[in-house]
N, C-alpha and C positions, 0 to 999 in steps of 0.2 A: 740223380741222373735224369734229364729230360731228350727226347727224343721225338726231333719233329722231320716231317717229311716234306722234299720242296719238290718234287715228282720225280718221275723217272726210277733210278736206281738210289739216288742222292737223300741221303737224309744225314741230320746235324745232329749234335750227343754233346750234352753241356754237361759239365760235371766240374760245382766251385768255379774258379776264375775259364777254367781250359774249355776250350771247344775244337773237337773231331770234324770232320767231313767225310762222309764214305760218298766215291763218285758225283762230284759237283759237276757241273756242266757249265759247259763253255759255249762262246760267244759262235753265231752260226750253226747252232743247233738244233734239234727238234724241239726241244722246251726252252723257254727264255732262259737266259744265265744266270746263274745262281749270281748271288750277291750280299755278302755277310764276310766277316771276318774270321777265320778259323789257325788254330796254331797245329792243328796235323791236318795234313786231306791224303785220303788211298784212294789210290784209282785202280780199278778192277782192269779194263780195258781199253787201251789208246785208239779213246773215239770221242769225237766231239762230245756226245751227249754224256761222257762218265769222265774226261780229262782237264778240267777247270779249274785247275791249280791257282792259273792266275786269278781267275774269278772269287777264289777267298783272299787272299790278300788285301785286308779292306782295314781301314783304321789303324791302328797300332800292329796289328794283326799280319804274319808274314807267314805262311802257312812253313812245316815240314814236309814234304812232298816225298809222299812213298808209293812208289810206280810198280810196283813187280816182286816176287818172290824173295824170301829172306827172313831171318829175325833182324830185330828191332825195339829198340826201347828210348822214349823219348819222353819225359816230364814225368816219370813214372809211370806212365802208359807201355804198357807191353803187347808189342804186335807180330805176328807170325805169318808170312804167303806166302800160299804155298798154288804152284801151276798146275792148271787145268785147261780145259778150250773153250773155245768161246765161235757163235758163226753168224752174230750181230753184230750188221754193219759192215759185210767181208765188202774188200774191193772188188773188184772186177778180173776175176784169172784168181783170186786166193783160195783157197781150201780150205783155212780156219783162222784162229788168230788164240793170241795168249790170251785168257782171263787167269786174273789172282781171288782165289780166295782169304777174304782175311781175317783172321780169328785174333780178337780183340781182350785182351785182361783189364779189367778196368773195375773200381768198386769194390771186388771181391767177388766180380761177374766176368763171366765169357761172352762177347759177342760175337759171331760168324757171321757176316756178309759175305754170302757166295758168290757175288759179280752179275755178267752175264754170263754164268754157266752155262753149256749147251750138254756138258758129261751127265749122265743121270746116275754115276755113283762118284764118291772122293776119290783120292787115290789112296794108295795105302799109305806113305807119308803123311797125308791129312787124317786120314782115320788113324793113324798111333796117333798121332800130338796131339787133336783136339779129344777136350774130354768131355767134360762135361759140357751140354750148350746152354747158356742160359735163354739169351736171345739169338734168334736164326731171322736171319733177309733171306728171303727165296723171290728167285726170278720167277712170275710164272707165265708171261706175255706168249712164250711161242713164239716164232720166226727169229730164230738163230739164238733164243734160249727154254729152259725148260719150258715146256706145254703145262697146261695147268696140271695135266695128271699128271705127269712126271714130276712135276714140280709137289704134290701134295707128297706122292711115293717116298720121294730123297727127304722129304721134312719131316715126313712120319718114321723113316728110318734111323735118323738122328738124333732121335727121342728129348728135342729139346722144351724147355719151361715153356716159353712162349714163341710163337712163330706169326714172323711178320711179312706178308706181302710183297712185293715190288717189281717194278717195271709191267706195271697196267694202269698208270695217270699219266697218261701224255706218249707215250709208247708200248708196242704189244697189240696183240690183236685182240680186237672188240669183243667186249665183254668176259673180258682174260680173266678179272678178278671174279665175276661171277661162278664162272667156272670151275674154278679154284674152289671155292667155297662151297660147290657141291659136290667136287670130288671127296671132300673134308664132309659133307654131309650138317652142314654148319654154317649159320648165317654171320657168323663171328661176332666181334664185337669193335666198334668201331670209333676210334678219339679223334683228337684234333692233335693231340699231344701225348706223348705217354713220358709221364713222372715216372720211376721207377726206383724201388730199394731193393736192395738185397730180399730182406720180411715179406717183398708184396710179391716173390715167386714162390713161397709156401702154398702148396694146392697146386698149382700150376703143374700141368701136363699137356704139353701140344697145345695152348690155349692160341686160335688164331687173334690176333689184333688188328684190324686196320686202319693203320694211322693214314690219313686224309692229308690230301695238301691242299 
């Protein structure tokens, strides 16, 4: 499994022929558009910057588009979202809006992408079903989702292998990821890319990553 970040919320999960999208971003956005070919994209939040469905549809490539709460299984990918709130990017008069958390089986690994979460705990439907986490996406930008401290709290509570960053490259407030990383007490460790096996989460406890775009 490879896992690269193209900013924002959005990062790509290549595993053999297939490739994932979590929150690709669309055209008239805060970050340019994604642009790759992808055969599943989840989107957290119907918002410019996490709903660019169309924007993977590239080459051969026709994505599955999974918007919202539900089970699901598609190319032997099994995916699970489950509703939470979100308050990035409200219109003007709104109060909240849906974010999907979605916890990913893939490998003989769990992924959790939280969206933009604004809840600072799951709900209990998400805490029965997800079990173990191998990898965890945490928002930690602030304004309209987790603050870095909140964000490090809900990550250290979920006691996952590795926890990865997001929504502080191109959105979030200034110096969000710093933040973060001292609330974690922790300069992390930082790729361009993260290869990943099953073997390479052995030792792994909370380990932060920050994958770069």
């Amino acid at each position: 499994m490879v896992i690269t970040h193209h900013g924002g919320q959005c990062f790509k999960v290549t595993f053999g022929d297939l490739t994932l999208v979590f929150d690709p971003v669309n055209k008239g956005a805060t970050l340019p558009a994604t642009r790759f070919g992808s055969d599943i994209a989840l989107v957290s939040r119907n918002h410019l910057d996490m709903n660019g469905v169309s924007e993977v549809a590239y080459g051969d490539k026709v994505p599955f588009a999974i918007t919202g709460p539900g089970e699901y299984e598609r190319q032997g990918v099994v995916i699970q979202g489950f509703s939470s709130k979100s308050n990035y990017g409200l219109a003007k008069g709104q109060a909240e809006a849906l974010n999907t958390i979605y916890s990913v089986d893939l490998e003989d690994m769990t992924l959790v992408h939280l969206g933009a979460l604004a809840d600072t705990e799951l709900s209990k439907d998400a805490r029965e079903s997800i079990d173990e986490i191998d990898v965890l996406f945490v928002p930690v930008g602030g304004n309209g989702v987790l603050t870095p401290d909140e964000a490090h709290k809900l990550a250290v509570s979920l006691e996952p292998k590795i926890i990865i960053p997001m929504h502080w490259s191109g959105m979030g407030e200034p110096k969000a990821l710093e933040a973060f990383l001292k609330s974690a007490g922790t300069a992390g460790e930082r790729v361009d890319k993260l290869t990943l096996k099953k073997k390479d989460l052995v030792g792994r406890d909370g380990s932060i990553l920050v994958v770069t775009s």
